[in-house]
TITI-579162 format. One line per field, with one value per residue (C-alpha): x, y, z. Coordinates in steps of 0.05 Angstrom, whole numbers, plus 5000, padded with zeros to 4 digits. Each point is the difference from the previous one (the first is absolute). Layout:
BEGIN
c1: [X|...]
c2: [Y|...]
c3: [Z|...]
//
This chain:
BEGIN
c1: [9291|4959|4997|4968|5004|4934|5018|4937|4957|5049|5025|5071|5017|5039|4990|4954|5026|4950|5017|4948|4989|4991|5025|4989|5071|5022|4943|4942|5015|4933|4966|5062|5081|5059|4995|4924|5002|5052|4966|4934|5045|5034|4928|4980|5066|5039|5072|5001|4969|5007|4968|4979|5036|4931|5018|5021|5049|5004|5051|5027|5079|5054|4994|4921|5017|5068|4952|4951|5040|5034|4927|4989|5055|4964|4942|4993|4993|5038|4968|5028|4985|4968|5020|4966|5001|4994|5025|4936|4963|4983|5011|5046|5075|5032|5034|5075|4983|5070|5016|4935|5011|5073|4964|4957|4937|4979|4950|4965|4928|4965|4940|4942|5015|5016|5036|4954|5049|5016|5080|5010|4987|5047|5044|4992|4997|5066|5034|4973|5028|5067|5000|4974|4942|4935|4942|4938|4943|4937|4945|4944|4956|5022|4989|5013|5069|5022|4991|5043|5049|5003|5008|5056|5035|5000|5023|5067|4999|5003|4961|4951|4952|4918|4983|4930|4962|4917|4979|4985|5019|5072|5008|4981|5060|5039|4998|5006|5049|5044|4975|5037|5065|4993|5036|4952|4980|4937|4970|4928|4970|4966|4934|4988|4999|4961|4959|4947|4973|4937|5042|5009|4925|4998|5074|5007|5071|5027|4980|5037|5067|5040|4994|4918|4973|4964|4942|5000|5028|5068|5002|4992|5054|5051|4988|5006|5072|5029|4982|5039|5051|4981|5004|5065|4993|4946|5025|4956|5002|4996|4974|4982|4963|4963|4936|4975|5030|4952|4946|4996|4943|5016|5033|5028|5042|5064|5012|5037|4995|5041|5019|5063|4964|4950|5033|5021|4939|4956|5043|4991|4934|4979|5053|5025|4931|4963|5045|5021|5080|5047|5039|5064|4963|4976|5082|5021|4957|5011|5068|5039|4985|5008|5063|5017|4972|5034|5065|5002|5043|4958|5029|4976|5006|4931|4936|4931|4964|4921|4937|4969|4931|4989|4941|4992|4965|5037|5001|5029|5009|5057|5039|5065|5000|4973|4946|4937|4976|4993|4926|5014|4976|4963|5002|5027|5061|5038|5082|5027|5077|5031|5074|5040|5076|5054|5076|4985|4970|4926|4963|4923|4982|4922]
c2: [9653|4958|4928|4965|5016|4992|4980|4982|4991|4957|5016|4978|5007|4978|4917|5002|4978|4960|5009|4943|4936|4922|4949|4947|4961|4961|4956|5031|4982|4985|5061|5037|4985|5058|4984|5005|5057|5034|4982|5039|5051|5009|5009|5049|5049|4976|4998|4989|4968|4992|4942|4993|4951|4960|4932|4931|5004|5075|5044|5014|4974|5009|4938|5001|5064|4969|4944|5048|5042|4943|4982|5073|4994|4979|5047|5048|5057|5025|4959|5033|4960|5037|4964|4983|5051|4947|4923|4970|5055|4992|5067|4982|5009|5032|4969|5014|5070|5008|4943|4993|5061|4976|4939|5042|5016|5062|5019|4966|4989|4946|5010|4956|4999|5068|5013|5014|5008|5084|4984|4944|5054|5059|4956|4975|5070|5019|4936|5011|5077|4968|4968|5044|4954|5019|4975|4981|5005|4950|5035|4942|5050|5056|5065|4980|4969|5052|5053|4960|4995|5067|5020|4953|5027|5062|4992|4967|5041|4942|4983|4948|4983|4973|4954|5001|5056|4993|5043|5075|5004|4973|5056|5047|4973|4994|5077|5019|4970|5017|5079|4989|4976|4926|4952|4956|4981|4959|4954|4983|4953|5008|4964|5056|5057|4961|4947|5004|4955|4984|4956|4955|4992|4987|4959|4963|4985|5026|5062|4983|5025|5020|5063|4999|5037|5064|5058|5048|5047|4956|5000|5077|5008|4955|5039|5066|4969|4981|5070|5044|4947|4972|4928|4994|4926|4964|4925|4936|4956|4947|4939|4935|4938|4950|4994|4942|5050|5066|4955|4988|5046|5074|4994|4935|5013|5026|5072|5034|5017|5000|5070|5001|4996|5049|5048|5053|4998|5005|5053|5033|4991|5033|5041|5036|5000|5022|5065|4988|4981|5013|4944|5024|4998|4927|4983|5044|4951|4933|5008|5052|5005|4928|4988|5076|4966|4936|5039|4954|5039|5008|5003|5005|4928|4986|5020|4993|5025|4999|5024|5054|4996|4926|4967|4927|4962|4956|4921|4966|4934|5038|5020|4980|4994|4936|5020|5033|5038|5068|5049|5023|4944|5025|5076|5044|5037|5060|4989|4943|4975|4987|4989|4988|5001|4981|5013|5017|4935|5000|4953|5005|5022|5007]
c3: [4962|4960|5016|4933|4929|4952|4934|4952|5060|5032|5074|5016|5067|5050|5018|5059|5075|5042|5072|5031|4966|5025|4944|5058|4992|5027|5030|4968|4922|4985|5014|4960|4993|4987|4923|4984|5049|4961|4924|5033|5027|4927|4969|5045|4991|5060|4992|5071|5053|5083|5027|5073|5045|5020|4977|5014|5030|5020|4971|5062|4994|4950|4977|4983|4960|4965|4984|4970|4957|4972|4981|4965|4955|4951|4999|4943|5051|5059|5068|5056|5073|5059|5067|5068|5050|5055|5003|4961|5002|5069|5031|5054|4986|4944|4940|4977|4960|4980|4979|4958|4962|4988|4968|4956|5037|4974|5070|5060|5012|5034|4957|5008|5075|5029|5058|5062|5054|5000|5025|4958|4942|5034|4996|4919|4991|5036|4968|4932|5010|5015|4940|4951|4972|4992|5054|4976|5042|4993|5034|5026|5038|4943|5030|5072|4981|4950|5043|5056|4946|4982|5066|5014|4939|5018|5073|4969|4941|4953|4946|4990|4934|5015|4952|4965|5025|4987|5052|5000|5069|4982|4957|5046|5054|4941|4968|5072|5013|4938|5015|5064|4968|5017|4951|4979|4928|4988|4936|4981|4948|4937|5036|5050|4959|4941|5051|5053|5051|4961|4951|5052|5002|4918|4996|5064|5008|4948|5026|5075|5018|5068|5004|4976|4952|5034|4991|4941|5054|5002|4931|4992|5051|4978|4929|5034|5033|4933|4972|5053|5017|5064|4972|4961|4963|4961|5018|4984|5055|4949|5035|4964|5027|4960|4969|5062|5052|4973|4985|5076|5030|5027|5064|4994|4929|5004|4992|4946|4932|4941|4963|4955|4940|5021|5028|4946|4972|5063|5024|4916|4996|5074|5010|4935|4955|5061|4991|5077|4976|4942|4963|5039|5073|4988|4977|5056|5052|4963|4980|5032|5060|5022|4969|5046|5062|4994|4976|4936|4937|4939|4935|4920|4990|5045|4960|4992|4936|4997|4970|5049|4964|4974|5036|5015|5034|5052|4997|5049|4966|4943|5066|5012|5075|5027|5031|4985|5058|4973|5012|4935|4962|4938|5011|4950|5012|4959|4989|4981|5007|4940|5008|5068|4992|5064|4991|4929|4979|4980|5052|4973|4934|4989]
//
C-alpha cells in the first residue's frame, strides 16, 4: 500500500515518529525544555516524539514521569517519556517496569549510561518481556555490546531494540542475527549515513556525538542496512547543549548533536535523490516503523506534508530548538517540510 500521496509536488504522508530524542527536562532547560523541543520537532514533521530518561532527576519513578507528562501537555506534538532501566541509571537494580508503563512510559533504556553488568541485563530483558514494553539497548562499546545483546535476546527469546548503530560491524551482528530469527529491531541517525569522521576534523564539536562518527566503510554499510532492512528506524538522537558547552575544545565538549530539523531532509537529500530509497521507504523508517516498534496506533489525523525537491541551505540561528549544535550548518539540503499537523490541528506551517 502506498503510504503518501503527491499532489502538485507536494508529499503528504504520514506525521513522522522519532523513537530517540533528549529535550533535557527537567534539570537541563537551558540546553533545551519539552516546549522548544516540541516547536523544533513540529518544524521538522514530528507529530511525535520519545525522549530519553537522562535528566535531572532521572525518569526512573512514577512520579518523575507523572511530573513529566503533566509538563507535555502543552506541547503541540505527542511527547511520549522513555524511563530508566535502572534506579538513576546506575546499572544495579531494576526500576518498577510495570508500574512505569501504567504511568505512561512508552519503553526503558538507560541511554547515556548502558548497562555493563551481563545479569543485570537478563534480567531487564526478562522483566521488560513480562511486561510487554520495549527495551532499548545503549551500546557504549557498540559492536561488543550489541552482539551480547543479541545473544541474550535470543537465549530468552525476547526482543530487544540497539539504539544508534554507526558501525558496519553492528550491522553485520545485526542481519545475522535477524537471518537467524532473533527479535531484535535496530535505529540509526541521519549523521552516519550522510557524515564521516573527517568533519570532526573541519567542525570540532559540532561534529562530536556518542556513538562517533565513523569511516566511509560505516557509512556504506549502514546505507546497505537501510536498503535490505537490517536497520528498521531512522531516529535523531536529537541532543542540544549550548553554544559555551560546543565551543569547548574536542574531547572536553559535550557530545551530542541536534537533528529534528534536519532530519527529513538529510535523510531526502542522501537517501531518496541518491536513488538508494523511495519516498515510501524513508516514511516506512521515520514514521512507521517506530510508531510499529513502540506499538503506538497511528491514525489520519497525524501528518506531515513537504517539498521532496526544495533546497536550502541550513541556518542554525532561524531554528526553533535552543540550541545550535548541528554539522549541518550552511550545507544545502533537498526537501523541505512544509506543514506538520497532530490530532488534526496544524502545528507548523512554513
Amino acid at each position: 500500500m502506498k503510504l503518501h500521496k503527491d499532489i502538485n509536488g507536494l508529499i503528504t504522508a504520514p506525521g513522522l515518529v522519532d523513537i530517540h530524542v533528549h529535550f533535557r527536562e527537567p534539570g537541563f532547560e537551558y540546553k533545551e525544555d519539552i516546549i522548544s523541543g516540541s516547536l523544533a520537532a513540529a518544524a521538522g514533521g514530528f507529530a511525535t516524539c520519545c525522549f530519553m530518561p537522562n535528566t535531572l532527576p532521572v525518569l526512573d519513578s512514577k512520579e518523575e514521569i507523572e511530573k513529566i507528562l503533566q509538563k507535555a501537555a502543552g506541547s503541540p506534538i505527542r511527547v511520549l517519556p522513555i524511563a530508566a532501566v535502572t534506579l538513576g541509571q546506575q546499572g544495579k537494580k531494576l526500576t518498577d517496569f510495570a508500574a512505569l508503563k501504567k504511568t505512561g512510559a512508552v519503553a526503558l533504556s538507560d541511554d547515556g549510561l548502558p548497562i555493563a553488568d551481563d545479569e543485570i541485563m537478563r534480567s531487564a530483558m526478562k522483566l521488560a518481556a513480562e511486561n510487554d514494553i520495549l527495551l532499548i539497548s545503549h551500546c557504549e562499546d557498540e559492536a561488543e555490546m550489541a552482539a551480547r545483546d543479541v545473544k541474550l535476546a535470543a537465549e530468552l527469546g525476547v526482543r530487544i531494540h540497539i539504539a544508534h548503530i554507526s558501525l558496519s560491524e553492528t550491522v553485520d551482528i545485526i542481519r545475522k542475527a535477524k537471518d537467524d530469527g532473533v527479535r531484535v529491531t535496530a535505529e540509526t541517525c541521519p549523521h552516519y549515513f550522510s557524515l564521516t569522521s573527517d568533519e570532526v576534523a573541519k567542525q570540532g564539536a559540532n561534529a562530536c556525538m556518542n556513538p562517533p562518527l565513523r569511516e566511509k566503510r560505516d557509512v556504506e554499510a549502514i546505507i546497505k542496512g537501510l536498503c535490505d532492512g537490517t536497520i528498521d528506524v531512522i531516529a535523531t538522537d536529537h541532543a542540544p547543549h549550548s553554544q559555551a558547552e560546543k565551543a569547548l575544545p574536542v574531547g572536553r565538549a559535550p557530545n551530542g548533536i541536534i537533528g529534528l530539523e534536519t532530519s527529513l531532509a538529510v535523510s531526502l537529500t542522501f537517501l531518496y535523490h541518491t536513488g538508494k530509497l523511495d519516498i515510501d521507504d524513508i516514511i516506512k523508517l521515520m514514521s512507521v516503523n517506530p510508531a510499529k516498534i513502540l506499538g503506538l496506533t497511528q491514525t489520519d489525523d497525524d501528518l506531515v506534508v513537504f517539498d521532496p525537491n526544495e533546497q536550502w541551505i541550513v541556518e542554525p540561528s532561524v531554528f526553533k530548538s535552543k540550541s545550535r549544535n548541528t554539522p549541518y550548518a550552511g550545507m544545502r539540503l533537498q526537501g523541505k517540510v512544509k506543514q506538520t499537523v497532530v490530532n488534526g490541528e496544524v502545528v507548523y506551517n512554513e
